[in-house]
VEXLUM-274844 format. One line per 5 residues: number of its first residue (from 1); their letters; for each residue x, y, z of C-alpha. Coordinates in nm, 3 decimals, decimal comma. Layout:
N
NUM> A> X Y Z | ...
This chain:
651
1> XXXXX> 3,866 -1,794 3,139 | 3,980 -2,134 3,021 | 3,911 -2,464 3,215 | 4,103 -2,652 3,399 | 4,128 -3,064 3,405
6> XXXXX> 4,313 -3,068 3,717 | 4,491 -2,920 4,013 | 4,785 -2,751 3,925 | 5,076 -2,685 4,170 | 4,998 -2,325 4,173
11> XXXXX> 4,613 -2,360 4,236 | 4,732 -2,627 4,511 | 4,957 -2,354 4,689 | 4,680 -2,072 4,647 | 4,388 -2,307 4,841
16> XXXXX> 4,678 -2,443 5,105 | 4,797 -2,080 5,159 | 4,386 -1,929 5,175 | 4,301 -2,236 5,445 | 4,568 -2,143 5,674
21> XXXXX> 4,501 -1,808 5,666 | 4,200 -1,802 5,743 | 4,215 -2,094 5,989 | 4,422 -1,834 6,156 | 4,145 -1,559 6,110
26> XXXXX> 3,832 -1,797 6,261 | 4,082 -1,885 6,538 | 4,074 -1,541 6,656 | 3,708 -1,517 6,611 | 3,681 -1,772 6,899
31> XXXXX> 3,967 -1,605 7,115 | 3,742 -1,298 7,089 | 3,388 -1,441 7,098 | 3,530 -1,561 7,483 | 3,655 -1,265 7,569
36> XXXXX> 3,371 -0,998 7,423 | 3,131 -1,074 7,754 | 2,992 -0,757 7,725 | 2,898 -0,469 7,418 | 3,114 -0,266 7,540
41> XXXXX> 3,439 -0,549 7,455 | 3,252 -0,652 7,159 | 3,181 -0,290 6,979 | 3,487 -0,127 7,145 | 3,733 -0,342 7,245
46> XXXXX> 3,643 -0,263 7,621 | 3,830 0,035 7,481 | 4,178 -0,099 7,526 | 4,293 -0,105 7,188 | 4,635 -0,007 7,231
51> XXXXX> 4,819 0,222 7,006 | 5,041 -0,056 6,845 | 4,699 -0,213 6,736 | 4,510 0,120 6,635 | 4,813 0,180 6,445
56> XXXXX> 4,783 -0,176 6,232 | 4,396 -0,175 6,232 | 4,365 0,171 6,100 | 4,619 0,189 5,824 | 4,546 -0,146 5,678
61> XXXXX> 4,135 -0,043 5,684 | 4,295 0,265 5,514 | 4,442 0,057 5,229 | 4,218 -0,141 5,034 | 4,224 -0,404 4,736
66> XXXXX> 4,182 -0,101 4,548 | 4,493 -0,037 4,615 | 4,670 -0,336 4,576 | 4,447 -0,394 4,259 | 4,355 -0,120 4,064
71> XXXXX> 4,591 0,169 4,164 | 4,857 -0,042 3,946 | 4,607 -0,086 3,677 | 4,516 0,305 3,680 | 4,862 0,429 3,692
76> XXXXX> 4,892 0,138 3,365 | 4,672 0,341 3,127 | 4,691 0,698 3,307 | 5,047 0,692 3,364 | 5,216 0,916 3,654
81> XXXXX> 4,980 1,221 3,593 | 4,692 0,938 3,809 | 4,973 0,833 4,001 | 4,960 1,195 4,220 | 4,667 0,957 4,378
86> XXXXX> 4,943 0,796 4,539 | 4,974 1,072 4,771 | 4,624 0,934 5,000 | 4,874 0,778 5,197 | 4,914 1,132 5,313
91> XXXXX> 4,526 1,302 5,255 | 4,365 1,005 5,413 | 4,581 1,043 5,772 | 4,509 1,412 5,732 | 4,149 1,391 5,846
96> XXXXX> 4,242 1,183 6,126 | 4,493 1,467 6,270 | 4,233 1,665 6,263 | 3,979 1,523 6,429 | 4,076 1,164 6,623
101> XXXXX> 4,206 1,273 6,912 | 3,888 1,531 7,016 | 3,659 1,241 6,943 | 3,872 1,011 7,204 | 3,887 1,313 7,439
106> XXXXX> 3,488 1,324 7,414 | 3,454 0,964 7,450 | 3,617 0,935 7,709 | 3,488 1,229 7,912 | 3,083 1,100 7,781
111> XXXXX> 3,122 0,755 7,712 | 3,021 0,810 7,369 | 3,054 0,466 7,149 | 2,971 0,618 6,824 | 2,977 0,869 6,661
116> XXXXX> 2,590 0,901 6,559 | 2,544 0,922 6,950 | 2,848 1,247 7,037 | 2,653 1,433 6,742 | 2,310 1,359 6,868
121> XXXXX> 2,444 1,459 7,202 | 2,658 1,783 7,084 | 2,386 1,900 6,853 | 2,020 1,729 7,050 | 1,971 1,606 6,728
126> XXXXX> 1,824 1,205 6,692 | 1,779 1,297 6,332 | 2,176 1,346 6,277 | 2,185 1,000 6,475 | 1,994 0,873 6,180
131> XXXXX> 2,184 1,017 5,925 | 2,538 0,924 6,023 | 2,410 0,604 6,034 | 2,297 0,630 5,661 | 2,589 0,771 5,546
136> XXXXX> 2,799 0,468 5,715 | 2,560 0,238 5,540 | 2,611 0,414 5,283 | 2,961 0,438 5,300 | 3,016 0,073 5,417
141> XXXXX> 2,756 -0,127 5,165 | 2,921 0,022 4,839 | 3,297 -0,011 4,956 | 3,267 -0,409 5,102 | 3,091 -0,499 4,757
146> XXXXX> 3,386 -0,356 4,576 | 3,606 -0,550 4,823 | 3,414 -0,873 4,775 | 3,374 -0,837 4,407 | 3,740 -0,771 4,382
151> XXXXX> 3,828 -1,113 4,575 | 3,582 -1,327 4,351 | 3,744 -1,168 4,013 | 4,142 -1,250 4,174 | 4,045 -1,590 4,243
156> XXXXX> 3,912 -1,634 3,914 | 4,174 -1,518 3,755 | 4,450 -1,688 3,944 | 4,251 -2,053 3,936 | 4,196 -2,001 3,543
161> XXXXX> 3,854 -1,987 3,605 | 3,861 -2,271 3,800 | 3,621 -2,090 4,085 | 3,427 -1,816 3,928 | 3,387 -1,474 4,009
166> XXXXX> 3,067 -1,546 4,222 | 3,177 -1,841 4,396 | 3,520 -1,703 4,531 | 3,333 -1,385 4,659 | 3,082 -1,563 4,867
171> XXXXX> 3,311 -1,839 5,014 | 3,536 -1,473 5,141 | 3,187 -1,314 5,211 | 3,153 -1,649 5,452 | 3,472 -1,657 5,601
176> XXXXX> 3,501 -1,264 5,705 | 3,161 -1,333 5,874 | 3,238 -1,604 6,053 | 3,556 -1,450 6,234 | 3,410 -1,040 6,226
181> XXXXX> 3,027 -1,192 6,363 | 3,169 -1,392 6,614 | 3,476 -1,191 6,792 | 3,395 -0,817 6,728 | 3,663 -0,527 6,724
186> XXXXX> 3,904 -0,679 6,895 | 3,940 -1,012 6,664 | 3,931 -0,708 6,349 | 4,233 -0,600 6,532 | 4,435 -0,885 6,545
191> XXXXX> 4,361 -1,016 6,238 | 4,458 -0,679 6,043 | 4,738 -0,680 6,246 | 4,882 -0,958 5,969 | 4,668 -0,848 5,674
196> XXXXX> 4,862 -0,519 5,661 | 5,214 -0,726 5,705 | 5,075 -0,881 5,362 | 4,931 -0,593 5,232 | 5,294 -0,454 5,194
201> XXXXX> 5,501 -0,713 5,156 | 5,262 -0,799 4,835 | 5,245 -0,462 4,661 | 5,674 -0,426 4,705 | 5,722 -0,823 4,633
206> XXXXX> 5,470 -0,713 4,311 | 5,731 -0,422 4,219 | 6,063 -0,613 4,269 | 5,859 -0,897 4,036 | 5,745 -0,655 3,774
211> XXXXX> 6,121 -0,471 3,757 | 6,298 -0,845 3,764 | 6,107 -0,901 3,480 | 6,144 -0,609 3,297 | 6,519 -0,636 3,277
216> XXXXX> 6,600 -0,434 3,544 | 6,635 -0,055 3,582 | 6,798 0,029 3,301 | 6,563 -0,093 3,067 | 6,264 0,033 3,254
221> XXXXX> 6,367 0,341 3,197 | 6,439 0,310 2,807 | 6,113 0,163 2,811 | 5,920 0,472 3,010 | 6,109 0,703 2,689
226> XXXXX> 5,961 0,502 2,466 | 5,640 0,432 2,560 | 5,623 0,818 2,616 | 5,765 0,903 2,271 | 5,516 0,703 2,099
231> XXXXX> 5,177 0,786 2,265 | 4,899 0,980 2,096 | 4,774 1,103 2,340 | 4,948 1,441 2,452 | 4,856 1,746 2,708
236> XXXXX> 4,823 2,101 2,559 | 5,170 2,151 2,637 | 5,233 1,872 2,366 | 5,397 1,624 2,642 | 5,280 1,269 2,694
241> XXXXX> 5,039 1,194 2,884 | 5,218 0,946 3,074 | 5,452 1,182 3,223 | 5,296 1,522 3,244 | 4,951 1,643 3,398
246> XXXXX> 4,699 1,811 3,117 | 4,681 2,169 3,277 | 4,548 2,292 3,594 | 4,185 2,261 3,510 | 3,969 2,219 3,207
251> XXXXX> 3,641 2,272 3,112 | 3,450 1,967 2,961 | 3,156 1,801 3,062 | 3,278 1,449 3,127 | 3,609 1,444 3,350
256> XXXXX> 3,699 1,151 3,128 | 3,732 1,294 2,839 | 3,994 1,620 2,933 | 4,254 1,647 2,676 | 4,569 1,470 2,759
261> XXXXX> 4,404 1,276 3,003 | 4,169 1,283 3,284 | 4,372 1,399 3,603 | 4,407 1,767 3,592 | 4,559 1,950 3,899
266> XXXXX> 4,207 2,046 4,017 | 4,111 1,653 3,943 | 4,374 1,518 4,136 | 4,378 1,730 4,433 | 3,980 1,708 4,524
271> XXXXX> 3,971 1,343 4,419 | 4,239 1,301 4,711 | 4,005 1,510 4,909 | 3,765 1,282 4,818 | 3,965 1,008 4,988
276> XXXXX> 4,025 1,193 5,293 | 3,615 1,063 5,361 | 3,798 0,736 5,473 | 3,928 0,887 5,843 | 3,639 1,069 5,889
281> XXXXX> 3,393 0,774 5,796 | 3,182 0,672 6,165 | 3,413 0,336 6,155 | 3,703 0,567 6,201 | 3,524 0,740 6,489
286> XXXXX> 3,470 0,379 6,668 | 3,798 0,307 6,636 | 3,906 0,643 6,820 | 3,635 0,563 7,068 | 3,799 0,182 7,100
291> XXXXX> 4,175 0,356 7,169 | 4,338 0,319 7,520 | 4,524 0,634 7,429 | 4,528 0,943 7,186 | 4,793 0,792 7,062
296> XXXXX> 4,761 0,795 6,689 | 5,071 1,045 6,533 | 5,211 0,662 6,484 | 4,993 0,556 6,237 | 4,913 0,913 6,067
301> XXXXX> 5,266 1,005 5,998 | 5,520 0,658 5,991 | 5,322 0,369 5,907 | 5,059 0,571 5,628 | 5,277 0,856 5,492
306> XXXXX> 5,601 0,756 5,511 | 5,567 0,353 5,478 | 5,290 0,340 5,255 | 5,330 0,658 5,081 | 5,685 0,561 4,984
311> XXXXX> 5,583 0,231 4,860 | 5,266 0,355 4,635 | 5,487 0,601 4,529 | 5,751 0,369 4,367 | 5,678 0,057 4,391
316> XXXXX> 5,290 0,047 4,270 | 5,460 0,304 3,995 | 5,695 0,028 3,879 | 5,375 -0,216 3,861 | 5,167 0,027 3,630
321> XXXXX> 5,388 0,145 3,383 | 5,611 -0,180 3,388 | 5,321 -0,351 3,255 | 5,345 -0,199 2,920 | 5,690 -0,353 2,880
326> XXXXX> 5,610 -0,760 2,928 | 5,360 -0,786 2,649 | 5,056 -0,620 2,807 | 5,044 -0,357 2,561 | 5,037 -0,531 2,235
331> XXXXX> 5,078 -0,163 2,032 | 5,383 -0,156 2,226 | 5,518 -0,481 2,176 | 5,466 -0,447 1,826 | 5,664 -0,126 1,804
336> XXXXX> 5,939 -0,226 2,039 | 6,014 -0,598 2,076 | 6,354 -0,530 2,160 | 6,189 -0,364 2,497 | 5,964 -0,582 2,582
341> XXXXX> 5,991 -0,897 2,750 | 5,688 -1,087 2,620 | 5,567 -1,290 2,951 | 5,207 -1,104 3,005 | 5,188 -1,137 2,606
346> XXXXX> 5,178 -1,508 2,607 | 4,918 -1,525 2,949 | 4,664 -1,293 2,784 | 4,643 -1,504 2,425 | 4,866 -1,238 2,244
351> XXXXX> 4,537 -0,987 2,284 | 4,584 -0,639 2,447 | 4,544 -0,629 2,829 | 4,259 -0,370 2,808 | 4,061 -0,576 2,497
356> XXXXX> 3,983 -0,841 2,831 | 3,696 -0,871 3,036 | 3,868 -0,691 3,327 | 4,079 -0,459 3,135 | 4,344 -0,272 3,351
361> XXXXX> 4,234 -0,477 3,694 | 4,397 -0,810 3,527 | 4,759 -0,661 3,561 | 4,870 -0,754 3,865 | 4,692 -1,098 3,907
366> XXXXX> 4,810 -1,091 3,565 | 5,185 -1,030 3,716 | 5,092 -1,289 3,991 | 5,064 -1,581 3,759 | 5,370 -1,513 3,586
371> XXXXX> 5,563 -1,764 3,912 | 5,315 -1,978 3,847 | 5,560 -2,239 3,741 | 5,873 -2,123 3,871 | 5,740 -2,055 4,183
376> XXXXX> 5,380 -2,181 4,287 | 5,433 -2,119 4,699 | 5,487 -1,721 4,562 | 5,190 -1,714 4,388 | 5,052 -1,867 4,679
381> XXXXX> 5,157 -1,594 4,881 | 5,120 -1,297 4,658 | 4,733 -1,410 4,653 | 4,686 -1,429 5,012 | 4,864 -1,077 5,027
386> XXXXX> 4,562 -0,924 4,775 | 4,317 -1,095 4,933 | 4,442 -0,957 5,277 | 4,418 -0,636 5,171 | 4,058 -0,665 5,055
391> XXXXX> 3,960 -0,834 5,416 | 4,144 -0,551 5,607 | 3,891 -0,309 5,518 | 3,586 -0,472 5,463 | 3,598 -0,653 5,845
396> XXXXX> 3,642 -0,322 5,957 | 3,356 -0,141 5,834 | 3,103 -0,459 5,893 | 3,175 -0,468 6,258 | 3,146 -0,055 6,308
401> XXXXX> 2,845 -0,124 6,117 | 2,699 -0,355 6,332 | 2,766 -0,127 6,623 | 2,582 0,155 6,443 | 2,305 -0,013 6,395
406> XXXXX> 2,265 -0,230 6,783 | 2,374 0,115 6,936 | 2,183 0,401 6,749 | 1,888 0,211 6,592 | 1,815 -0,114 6,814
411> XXXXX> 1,884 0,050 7,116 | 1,780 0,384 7,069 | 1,445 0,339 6,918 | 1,300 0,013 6,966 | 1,411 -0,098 7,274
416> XXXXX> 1,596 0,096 7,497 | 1,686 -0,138 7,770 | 1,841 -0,403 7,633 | 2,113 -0,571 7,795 | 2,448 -0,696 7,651
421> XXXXX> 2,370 -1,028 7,502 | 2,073 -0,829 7,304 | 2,278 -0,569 7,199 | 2,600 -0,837 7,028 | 2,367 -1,062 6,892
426> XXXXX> 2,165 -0,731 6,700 | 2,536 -0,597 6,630 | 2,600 -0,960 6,489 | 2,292 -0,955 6,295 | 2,407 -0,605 6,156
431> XXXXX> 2,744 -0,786 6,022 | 2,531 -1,037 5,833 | 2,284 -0,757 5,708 | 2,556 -0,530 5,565 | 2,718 -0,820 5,423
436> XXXXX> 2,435 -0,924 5,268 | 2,350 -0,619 5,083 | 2,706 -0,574 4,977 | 2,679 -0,880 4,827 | 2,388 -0,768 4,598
441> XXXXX> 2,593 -0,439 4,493 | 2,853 -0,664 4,424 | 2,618 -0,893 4,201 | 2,565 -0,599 3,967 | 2,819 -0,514 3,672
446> XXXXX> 3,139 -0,421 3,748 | 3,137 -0,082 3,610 | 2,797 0,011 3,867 | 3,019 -0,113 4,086 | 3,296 0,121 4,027
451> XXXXX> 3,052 0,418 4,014 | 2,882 0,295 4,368 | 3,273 0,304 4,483 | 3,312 0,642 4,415 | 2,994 0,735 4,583
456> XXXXX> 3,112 0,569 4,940 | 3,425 0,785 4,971 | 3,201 1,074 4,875 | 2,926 1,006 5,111 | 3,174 0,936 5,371
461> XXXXX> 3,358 1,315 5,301 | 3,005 1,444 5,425 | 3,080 1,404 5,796 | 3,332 1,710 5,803 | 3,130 2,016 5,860
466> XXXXX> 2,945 1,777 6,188 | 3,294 1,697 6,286 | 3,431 2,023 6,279 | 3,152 2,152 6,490 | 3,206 1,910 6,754
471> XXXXX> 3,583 1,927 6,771 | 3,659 2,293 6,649 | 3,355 2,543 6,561 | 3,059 2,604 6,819 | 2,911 2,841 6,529
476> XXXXX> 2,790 2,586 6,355 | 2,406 2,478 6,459 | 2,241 2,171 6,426 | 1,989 2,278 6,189 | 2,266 2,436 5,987
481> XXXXX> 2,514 2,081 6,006 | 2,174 1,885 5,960 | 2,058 2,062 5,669 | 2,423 2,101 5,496 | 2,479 1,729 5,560
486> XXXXX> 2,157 1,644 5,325 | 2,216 1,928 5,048 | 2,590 1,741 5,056 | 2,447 1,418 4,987 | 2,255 1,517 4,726
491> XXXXX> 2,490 1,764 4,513 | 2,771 1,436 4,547 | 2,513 1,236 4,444 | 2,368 1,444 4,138 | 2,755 1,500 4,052
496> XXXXX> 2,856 1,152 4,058 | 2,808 0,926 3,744 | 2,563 0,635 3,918 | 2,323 0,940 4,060 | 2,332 1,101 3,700
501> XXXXX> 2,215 0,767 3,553 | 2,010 0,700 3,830 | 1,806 1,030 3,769 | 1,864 1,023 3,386 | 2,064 1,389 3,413
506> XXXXX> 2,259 1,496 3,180 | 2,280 1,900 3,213 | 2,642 1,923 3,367 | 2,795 1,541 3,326 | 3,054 1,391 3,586
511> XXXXX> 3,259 1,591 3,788 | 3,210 1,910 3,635 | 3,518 2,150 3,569 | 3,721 1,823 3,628 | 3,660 1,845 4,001
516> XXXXX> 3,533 1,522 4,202 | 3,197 1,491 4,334 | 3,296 1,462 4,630 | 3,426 1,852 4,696 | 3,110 1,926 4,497
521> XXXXX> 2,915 1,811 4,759 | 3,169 1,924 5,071 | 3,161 2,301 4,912 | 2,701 2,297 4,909 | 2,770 2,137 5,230
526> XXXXX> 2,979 2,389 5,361 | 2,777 2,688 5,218 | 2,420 2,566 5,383 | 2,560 2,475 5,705 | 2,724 2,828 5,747
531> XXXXX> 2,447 3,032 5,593 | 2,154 2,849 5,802 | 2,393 2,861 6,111 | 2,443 3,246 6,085 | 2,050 3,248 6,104
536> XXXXX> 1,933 2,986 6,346 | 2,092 3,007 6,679 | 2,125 2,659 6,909 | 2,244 2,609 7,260 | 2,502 2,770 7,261
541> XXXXX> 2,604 2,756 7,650 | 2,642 2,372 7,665 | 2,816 2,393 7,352 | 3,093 2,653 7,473 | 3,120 2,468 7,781
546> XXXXX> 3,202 2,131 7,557 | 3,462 2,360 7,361 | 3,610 2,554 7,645 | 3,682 2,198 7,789 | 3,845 2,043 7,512
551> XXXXX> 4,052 2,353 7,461 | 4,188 2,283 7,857 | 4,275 1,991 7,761 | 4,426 2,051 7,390 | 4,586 2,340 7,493
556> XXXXX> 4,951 2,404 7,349 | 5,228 2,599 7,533 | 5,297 2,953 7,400 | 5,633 2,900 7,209 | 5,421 2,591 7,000
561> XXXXX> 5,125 2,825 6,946 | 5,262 3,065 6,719 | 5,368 2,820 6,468 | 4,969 2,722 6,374 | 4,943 2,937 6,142
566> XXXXX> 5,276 2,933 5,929 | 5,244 2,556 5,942 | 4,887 2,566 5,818 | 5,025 2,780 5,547 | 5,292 2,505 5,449
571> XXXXX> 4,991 2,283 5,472 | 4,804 2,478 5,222 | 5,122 2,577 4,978 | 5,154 2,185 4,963 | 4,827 2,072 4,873
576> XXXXX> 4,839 2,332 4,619 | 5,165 2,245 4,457 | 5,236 1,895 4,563 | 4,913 1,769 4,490 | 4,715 2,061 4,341
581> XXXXX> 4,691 2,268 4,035 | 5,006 2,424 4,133 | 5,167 2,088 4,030 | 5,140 2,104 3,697 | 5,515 2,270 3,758
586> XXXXX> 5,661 1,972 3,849 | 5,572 1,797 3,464 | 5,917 1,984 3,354 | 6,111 2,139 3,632 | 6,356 1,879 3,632
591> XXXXX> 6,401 1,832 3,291 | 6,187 1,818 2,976 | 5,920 1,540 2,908 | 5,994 1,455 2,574 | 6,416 1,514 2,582
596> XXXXX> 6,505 1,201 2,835 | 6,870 1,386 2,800 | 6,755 1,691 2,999 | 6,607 1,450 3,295 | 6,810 1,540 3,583
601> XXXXX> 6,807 1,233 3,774 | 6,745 1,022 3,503 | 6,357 0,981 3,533 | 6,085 1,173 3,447 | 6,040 1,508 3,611
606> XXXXX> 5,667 1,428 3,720 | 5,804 1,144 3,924 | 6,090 1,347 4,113 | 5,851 1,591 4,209 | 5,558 1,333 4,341
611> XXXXX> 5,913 1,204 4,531 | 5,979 1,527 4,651 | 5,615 1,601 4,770 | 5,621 1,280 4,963 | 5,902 1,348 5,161
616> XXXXX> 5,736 1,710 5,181 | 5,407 1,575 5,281 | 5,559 1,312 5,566 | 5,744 1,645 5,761 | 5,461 1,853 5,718
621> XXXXX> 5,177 1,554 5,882 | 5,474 1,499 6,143 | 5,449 1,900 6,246 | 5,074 1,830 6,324 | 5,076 1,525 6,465
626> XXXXX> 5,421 1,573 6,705 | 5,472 1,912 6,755 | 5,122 2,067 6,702 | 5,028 1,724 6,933 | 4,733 1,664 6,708
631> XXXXX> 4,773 1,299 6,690 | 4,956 1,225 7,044 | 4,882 1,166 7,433 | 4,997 1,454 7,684 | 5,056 1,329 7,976
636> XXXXX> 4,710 1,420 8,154 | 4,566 1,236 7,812 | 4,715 0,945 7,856 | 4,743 0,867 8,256 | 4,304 0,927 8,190
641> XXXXX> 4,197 0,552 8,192 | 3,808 0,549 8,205 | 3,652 0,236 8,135 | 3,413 0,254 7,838 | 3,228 -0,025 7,962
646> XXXXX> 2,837 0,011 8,026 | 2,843 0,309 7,764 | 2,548 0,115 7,564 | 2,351 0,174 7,852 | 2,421 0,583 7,809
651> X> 2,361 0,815 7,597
């Protein structure tokens, strides 16, 4: 990055905007430091989080710097066949449907306060208390270094190097500390509360930008035909790769290196499976736990498939592929200068976007600095905007962290009668550990640090077969969830490119037959914990008594009971063909790839049909959630107001 002699108006509006922002963040650390007198309000909330909240807190954990970030820069080099990813917004909320409301039920009727404590009470298991704690270490560590990492590489970039990588991602390690440490769950809550305001506002303020200076619609469009017409790199069906998937599945040994790109149908559906390990993470099951109601259809369906969905769909789509067309893509540029608008071109030295230290994650801080002299209090904002969306989910998972380890270590093993002050300073110590080590998986390169990424999602996937035992299945045992949970670990982990380096195998390669390591390790997982269960009988009583309960209370009226199964069948139909292998019909249905004449609508088939399983998606997640009541209060559910306070001193 180049020096700076001085203080530019930009860098001026970029510190002014961070200080106030997080002045406003510490502020609330104090507000709930006062208020968090006891574990329970510190870990929990005093379980009053109100739906309104859970709905803010959860979707902007849900939604990452990754997404403001590098979804953009992935869609830039993948084109829309990567931009099916977009469709998380949906996947992620999926797993929460499915299994939130049963946890809050069980909280609430146990006083459970994580979720390494309802499994080790469902299952008389202290070694599955262990291990849910690993895999949110696990899970947490890996995915707040990329968040921190992130943040130090946008301030560098938007300071011209005036910080440094290292330097901006400590002072934001110091900062989240200071406010998560001090006020707990309920300062997370109120602070994500504007983070995810930002978080959207920045990626559709990004898209407008990106389109403005493009030229407009018109030429974004002449510029998607061209950009298509000229690529070498083409599926079997001989489309470009920019607007058209590369098959259904494909055999190779390295995911990477499919022909016509990457992101098969069998790619892109388990790799959103993959990302469904975000709602059923322990953090998520805290937050459940932290709820004053079941109340969560809010969040699942309006403010994660429909808001966000909509916006990832188009407007993170504009950012990507827009790129190509203001100088990013010097091939481009050099082929078409009547297309592109040369503004990236002159911030990146005349030198390809992806010939950078950075590559495709300079884009949109790239796009950022383009107001830099027009507009400096934009750029301002548009930083504070990334950088909220890289707080949003690393506060969450350091405080659930914390809890994990004061609730199911401290206080189960080493000293079981501890008393509340104990317990929050241990949990606060917890914040500062995980930080700590996230900081040193940060500190490594950034491509580890993209592999260790894909391992946290992965890890976190891991916690459906225990989940589904608790909430849904009494045939599944502990020894068969215990066992299945460490086979999963290990298959993700010896299918994932940092385990295959890490134990120098090179027999199968990444994400064999194109499909993620995380379904790898969910199908092993599956298979051990159903064989071994079949074999090895449990208590089964106090089990069916659990299940017979939450069936009482989950129960749906006869005229809504016969619909389960056609709407699981929509379910499955759509995840086949929306965001499957099935959609490799939607590269041409509405008009060929390479004749723009035959596009229907005027844009590329692949995009109307990712529209079209959007809008397909948000009805079906609204059956579950409303009229399947998966993801809202009956009225017995929500009049039931039992304090979760002195839960830490149950188990």
């Amino acid at each position: 990055m180049i020096e700076t002699a001085g203080v530019t108006p930009k860098i001026a509006w970029i510190f002014g905007c961070m200080i106030l922002y997080w002045a406003y963040c510490i502020a609330w650390g104090i507000a709930g430091a006062r208020r968090a007198s006891t574990a329970s309000e510190y870990f929990l909330a005093g379980g009053k989080l109100s739906p309104a909240l859970f709905t803010l807190t959860a979707t902007a954990t849900c939604f990452s710097g990754w997404t403001f970030i590098g979804h953009p820069g992935l869609t830039y080099t993948e084109g829309w066949q990567y931009a099916y990813a977009s469709f998380y917004a949906l996947t992620i909320p999926l797993t929460g449907i499915l299994f939130l409301k049963r946890q809050w039920l069980l909280g609430r009727r146990y006083g459970f306060v994580t979720p390494g404590a309802m499994l080790a009470w469902y299952f008389r298991s202290d070694l599955l208390r262990v291990l849910v704690t690993g895999v949110a270490l696990f899970f947490s560590v890996p995915y707040i270094g990329v968040q921190l990492r992130a943040a130090g590489f946008l301030f560098d970039v938007l300071t011209d190097g005036l910080l440094g990588v290292q330097f901006g991602m400590w002072v934001l390690a110091s900062v989240v500390v200071s406010y998560v440490a001090s006020g707990g769950l309920r300062t997370v809550a109120w602070v994500d509360a504007l983070q995810l305001l930002l978080l959207t506002a920045g990626i559709v303020g990004v898209g407008l930008l990106t389109l403005y200076y493009v030229g407009g619609w018109d030429r974004f469009i002449a510029g998607v035909i061209a950009l298509a017409r000229d690529d070498p790199v083409r599926t079997p069906d001989g489309y470009s790769h920019y607007l058209a998937i590369p098959g259904a599945v494909q055999w190779v040994r390295d995911g990477s290196r499919a022909i016509g790109g990457s992101w098969t149908g069998t790619m892109i559906l388990t790799y959103l499976i993959a990302l469904m390990g975000i709602q059923v993470s322990p953090a998520f099951s805290m937050l459940a736990f932290a709820s004053h109601r079941p109340a969560f259809a809010a969040q699942q369906v309006w403010a994660s498939a429909l808001v966000m969905g909509l916006i990832l769909v188009v407007f993170a789509a504009i950012q990507g592929i827009g790129g190509h067309f203001l100088g990013a893509d010097q091939t481009f540029l050099a082929g078409h200068p009547d297309l592109v608008n040369p503004v990236l071109a002159d911030e990146l030295g005349h030198r390809d976007l992806l010939a950078l230290p950075g590559g495709r994650d300079l884009l949109v801080p790239q796009l950022i600095k383009l107001l830099g002299d027009a507009a400096p209090w934009l750029v301002g904002l548009l930083a504070l905007a990334a950088l909220a969306a890289m707080e949003s989910t690393a506060s969450c998972y350091m405080v659930t962290a914390g809890g994990l380890i004061a609730h199911d270590l401290f206080q189960r093993f080493l000293l079981p009668g501890a008393d509340d002050h104990t317990l929050k300073f241990v949990g606060r110590m917890g914040v500062v550990l995980v930080v700590m080590l996230a900081l040193l998986v940060a500190g490594a390169s950034s491509e580890a640090l993209a592999l260790l990424g894909g391992l946290a999602v992965s890890y976190g996937l891991q916690m459906v077969p225990a989940l589904l035992g608790v909430c849904y299945w009494p045939f599944l045992t502990r020894q068969g969830v215990t066992a299945g949970l460490l086979v999963g670990l290990v298959v993700v982990t010896l299918t994932e490119a940092a385990g295959l380096r890490w134990f120098g195998i090179d027999a199968w390669g990444r994400w064999p037959l194109t499909v993620h390591a995380a379904a790898w390790g969910l199908l092993a997982n599956f298979g051990v914990a159903i064989l071994l269960s079949a074999f090895v009988r449990d208590d089964g009583e106090r089990k069916a008594e659990c299940h017979r309960w939450l069936a009482e209370q989950t129960a749906l009226p006869l005229r809504k009971r016969r619909w389960i199964l056609p709407i699981g069948a929509l379910l499955f139909l759509w995840l086949l063909f929306a965001a499957g292998p099935g959609a490799v019909i939607g590269n041409d249905l509405f008009g060929d790839p390479n004749d723009p004449i035959t596009w229907l609508f005027g844009i590329p088939s692949i995009w109307v049909w990712q529209l079209c399983g959007w809008a397909a998606g948000v009805v079906l997640l609204a059956l579950l959630a409303y009229f399947l009541e998966l993801g809202v209060a009956t009225p017995a559910e929500g009049s039931r107001s039992n304090s979760t306070a002195g839960v830490f001193e149950n188990d």
